[in-house]
KEKE-3310 file (N, C-alpha, C; in steps of 0.2 Angstrom, whole numbers, plus 5000, padded with zeros to 4 digits):
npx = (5480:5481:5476:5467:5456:5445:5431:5416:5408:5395:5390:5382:5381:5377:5382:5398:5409:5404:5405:5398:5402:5413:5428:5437:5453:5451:5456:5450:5442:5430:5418:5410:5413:5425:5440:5442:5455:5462:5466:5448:5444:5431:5419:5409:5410:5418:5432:5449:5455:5443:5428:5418:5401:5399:5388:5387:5388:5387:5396:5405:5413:5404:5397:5387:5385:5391:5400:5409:5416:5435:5441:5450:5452:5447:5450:5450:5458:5459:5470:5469:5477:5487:5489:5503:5506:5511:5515:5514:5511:5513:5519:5530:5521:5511:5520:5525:5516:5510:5524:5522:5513:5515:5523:5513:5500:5490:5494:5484:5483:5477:5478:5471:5466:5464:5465:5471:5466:5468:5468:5467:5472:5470:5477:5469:5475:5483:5474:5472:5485:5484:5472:5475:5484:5479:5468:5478:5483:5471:5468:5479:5475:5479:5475:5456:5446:5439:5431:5429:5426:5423:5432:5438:5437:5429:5434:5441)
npy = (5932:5938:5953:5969:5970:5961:5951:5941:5928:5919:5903:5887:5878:5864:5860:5846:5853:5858:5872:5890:5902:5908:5919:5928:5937:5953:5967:5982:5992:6003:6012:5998:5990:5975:5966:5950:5945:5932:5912:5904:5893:5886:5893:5894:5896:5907:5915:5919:5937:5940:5952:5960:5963:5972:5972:5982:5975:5976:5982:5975:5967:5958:5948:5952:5950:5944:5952:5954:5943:5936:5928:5919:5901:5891:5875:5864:5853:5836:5828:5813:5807:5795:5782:5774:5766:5778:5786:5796:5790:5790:5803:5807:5805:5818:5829:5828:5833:5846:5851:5852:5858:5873:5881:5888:5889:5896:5891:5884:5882:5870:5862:5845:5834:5820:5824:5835:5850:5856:5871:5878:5892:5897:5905:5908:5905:5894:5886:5872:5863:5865:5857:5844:5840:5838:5829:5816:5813:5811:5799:5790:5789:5798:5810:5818:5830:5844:5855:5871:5885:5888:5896:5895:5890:5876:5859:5846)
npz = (5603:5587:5581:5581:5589:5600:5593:5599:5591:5590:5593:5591:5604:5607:5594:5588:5598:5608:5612:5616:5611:5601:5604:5593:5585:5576:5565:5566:5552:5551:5562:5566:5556:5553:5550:5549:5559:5562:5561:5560:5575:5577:5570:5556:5539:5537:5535:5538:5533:5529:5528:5541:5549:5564:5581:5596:5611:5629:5629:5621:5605:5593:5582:5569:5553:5539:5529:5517:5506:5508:5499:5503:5512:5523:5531:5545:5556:5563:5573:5578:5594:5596:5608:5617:5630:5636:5626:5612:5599:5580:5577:5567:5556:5560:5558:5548:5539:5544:5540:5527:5525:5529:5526:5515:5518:5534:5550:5567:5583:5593:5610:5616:5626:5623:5606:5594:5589:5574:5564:5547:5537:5522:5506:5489:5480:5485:5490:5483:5484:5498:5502:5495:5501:5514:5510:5507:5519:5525:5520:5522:5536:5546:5550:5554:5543:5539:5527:5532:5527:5510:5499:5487:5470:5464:5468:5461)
capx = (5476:5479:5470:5468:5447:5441:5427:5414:5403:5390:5390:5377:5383:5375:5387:5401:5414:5400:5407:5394:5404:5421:5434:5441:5455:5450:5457:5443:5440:5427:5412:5406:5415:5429:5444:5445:5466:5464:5460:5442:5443:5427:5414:5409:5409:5420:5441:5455:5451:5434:5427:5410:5398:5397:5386:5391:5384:5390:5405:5409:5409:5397:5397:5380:5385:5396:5398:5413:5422:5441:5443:5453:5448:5448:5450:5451:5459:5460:5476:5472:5481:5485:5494:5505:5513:5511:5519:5513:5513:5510:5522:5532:5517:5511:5529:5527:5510:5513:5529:5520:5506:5518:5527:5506:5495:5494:5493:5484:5481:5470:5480:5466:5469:5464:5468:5474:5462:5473:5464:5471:5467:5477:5474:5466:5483:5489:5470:5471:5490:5483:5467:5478:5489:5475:5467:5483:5485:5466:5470:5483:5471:5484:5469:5452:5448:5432:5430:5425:5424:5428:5433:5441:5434:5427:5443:5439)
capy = (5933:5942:5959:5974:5968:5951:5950:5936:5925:5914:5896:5883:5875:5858:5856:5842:5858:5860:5880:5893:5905:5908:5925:5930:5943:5958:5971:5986:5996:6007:6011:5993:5984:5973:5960:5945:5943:5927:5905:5901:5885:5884:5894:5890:5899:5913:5915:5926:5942:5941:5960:5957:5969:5969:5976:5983:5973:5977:5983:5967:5969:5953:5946:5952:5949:5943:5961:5952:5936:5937:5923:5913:5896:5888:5869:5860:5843:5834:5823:5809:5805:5789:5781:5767:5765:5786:5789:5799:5788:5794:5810:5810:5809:5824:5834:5829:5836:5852:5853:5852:5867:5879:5886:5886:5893:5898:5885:5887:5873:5869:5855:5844:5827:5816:5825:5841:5855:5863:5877:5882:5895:5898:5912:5904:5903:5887:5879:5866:5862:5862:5850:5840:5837:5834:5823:5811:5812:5807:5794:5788:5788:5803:5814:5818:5837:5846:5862:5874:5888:5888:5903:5895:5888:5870:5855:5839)
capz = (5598:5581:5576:5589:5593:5597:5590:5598:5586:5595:5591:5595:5610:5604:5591:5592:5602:5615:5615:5615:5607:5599:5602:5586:5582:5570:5565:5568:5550:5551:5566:5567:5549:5555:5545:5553:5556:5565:5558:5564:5576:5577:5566:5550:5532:5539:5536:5540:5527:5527:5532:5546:5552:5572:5584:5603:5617:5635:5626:5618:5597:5592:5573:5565:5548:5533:5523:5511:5509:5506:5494:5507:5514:5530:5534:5552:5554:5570:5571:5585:5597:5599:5614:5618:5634:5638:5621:5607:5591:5574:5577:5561:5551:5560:5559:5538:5536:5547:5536:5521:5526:5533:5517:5511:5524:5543:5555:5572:5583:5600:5612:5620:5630:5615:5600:5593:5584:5569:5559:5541:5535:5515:5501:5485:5474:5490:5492:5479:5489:5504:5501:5492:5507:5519:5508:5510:5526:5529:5516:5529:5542:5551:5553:5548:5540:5536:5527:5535:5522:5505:5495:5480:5465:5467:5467:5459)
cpx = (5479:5475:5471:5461:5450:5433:5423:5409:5402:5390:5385:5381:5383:5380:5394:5407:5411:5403:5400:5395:5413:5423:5438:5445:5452:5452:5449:5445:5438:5421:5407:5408:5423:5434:5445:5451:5467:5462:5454:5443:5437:5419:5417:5407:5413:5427:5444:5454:5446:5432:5419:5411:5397:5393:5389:5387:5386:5397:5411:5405:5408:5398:5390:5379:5392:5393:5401:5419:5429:5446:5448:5447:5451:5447:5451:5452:5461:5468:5475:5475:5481:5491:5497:5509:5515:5516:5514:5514:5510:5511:5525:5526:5513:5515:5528:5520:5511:5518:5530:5516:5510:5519:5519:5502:5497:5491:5491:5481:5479:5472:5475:5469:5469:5465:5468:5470:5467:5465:5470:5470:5475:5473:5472:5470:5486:5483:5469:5479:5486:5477:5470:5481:5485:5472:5469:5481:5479:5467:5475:5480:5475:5477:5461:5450:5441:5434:5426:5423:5429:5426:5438:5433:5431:5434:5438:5441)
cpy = (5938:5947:5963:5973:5962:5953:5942:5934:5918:5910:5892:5876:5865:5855:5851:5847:5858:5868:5886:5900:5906:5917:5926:5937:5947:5965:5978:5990:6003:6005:6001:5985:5981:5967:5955:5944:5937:5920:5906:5895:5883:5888:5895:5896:5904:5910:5922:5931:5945:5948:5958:5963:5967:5973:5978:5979:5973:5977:5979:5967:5963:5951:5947:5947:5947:5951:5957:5948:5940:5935:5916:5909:5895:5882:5869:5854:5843:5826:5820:5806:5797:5786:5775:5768:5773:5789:5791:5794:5794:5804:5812:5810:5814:5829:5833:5833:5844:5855:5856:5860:5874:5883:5890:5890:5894:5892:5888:5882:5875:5864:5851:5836:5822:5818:5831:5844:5858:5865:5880:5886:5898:5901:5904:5902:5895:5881:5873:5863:5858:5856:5844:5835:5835:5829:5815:5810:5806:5800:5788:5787:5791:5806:5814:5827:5838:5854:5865:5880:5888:5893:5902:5890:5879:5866:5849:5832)
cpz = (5593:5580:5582:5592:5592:5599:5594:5592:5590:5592:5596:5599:5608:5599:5594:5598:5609:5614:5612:5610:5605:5599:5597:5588:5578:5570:5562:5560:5548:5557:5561:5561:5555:5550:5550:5551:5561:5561:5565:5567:5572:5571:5560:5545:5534:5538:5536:5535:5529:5531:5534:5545:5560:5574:5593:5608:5623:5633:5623:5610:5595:5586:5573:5559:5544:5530:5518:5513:5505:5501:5496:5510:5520:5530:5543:5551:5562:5570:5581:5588:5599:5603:5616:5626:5637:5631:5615:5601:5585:5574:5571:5557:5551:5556:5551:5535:5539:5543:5530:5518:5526:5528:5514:5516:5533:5547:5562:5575:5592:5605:5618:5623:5625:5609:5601:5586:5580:5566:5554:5538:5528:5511:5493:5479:5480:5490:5488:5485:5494:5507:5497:5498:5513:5515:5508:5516:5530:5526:5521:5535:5549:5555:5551:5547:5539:5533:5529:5533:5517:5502:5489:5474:5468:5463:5466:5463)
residu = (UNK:UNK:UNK:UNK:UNK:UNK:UNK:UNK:UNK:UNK:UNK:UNK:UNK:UNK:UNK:UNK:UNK:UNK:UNK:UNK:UNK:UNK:UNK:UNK:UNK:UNK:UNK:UNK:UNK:UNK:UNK:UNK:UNK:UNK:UNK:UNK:UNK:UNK:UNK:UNK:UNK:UNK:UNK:UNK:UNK:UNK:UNK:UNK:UNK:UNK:UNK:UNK:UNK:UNK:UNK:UNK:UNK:UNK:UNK:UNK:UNK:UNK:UNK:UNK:UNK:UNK:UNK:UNK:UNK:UNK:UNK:UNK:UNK:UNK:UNK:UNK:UNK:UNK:UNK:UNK:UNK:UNK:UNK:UNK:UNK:UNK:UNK:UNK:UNK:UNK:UNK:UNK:UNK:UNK:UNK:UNK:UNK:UNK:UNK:UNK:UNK:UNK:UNK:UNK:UNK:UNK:UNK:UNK:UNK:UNK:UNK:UNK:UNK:UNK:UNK:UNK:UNK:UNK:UNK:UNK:UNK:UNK:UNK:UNK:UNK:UNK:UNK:UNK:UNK:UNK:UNK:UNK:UNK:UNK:UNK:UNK:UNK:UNK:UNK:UNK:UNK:UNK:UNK:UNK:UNK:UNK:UNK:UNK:UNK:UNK:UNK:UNK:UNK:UNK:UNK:UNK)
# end
C-alpha cells in the first residue's frame, strides 16, 4: 500500500464486491486531514489526491468526510477472463490496453479467478485519453469500465 496511513472507508457490503470496507493509503497531513496516495478499488467519488477528514476508532483512521477533490479521476474496468482449454484468451488485447494507460495514468489491479479488477486513477490533463481508450476496448467487448469519480469537465 502507498501513503504512510491506511485509512478505512466503509462500504455497503450489499453491493456487487460483497466487501464491507476498503484499506486505502494516505499520506497523514494534519490531526485527522489526510491525501489519499493510493487508486480506490472499490469506493466511489473519491481518487488518489483528494484530501478526507478521518476520525480515530480503536486506533484505526476511518474516512468521515471529503474536505477537497483533487481534480483527478478514477475509472474501474474489469477485463474477463475468458478460457479455453486452461488458457488465458484475449491477452494481447489486454497487454494493448495496459500499454496504452500506462504513459497516462496509474494502474492498480486485483487478480480474481474469473476476472481481473484494474483501477485508473489519471490527472485531469490524461482523462479524456484515458476514457477514450476504455471506451474502445469496451467497444471490442475487452472489458467493461464504470466511472467511479469524475473530476474533469464533462466528455462528450
Amino acid at each position: 500500500m502507498t501513503g504512510g496511513e491506511v485509512v478505512r472507508f466503509n462500504l455497503e457490503p450489499s453491493d456487487w464486491h460483497g466487501y464491507s470496507f476498503e484499506l486505502l493509503g494516505c499520506q497523514k497531513l494534519q490531526d485527522g486531514l489526510f491525501r489519499i496516495s493510493a487508486c480506490p478499488f472499490f469506493v466511489v467519488g473519491m481518487s488518489k489526491g483528494d484530501i478526507i477528514e478521518c476520525s480515530l476508532e480503536q486506533g484505526q483512521a476511518v474516512f468521515k468526510r471529503l474536505v477537497r477533490k483533487s481534480g483527478n479521476s478514477t475509472f474501474r474496468f474489469i477485463f474477463r477472463r475468458i478460457r479455453d482449454e486452461g488458457t488465458d484468451l484475449r491477452k494481447d488485447e489486454l497487454f494493448q490496453l495496459l500499454s496504452a494507460l500506462r504513459p497516462i495514468a496509474e494502474i492498480s489491479d486485483d487478480f480474481r479467478e474469473t476476472f481481473i479488477l484494474y483501477s485508473v486513477s489519471t490527472s485531469p490533463n490524461n482523462v479524456r485519453e484515458v476514457y477514450n481508450q476504455l471506451v474502445k476496448f469496451t467497444d471490442w467487448d475487452v472489458i467493461d469500465y464504470e466511472e467511479a469519480d469524475f473530476g474533469g469537465e464533462a466528455i462528450d
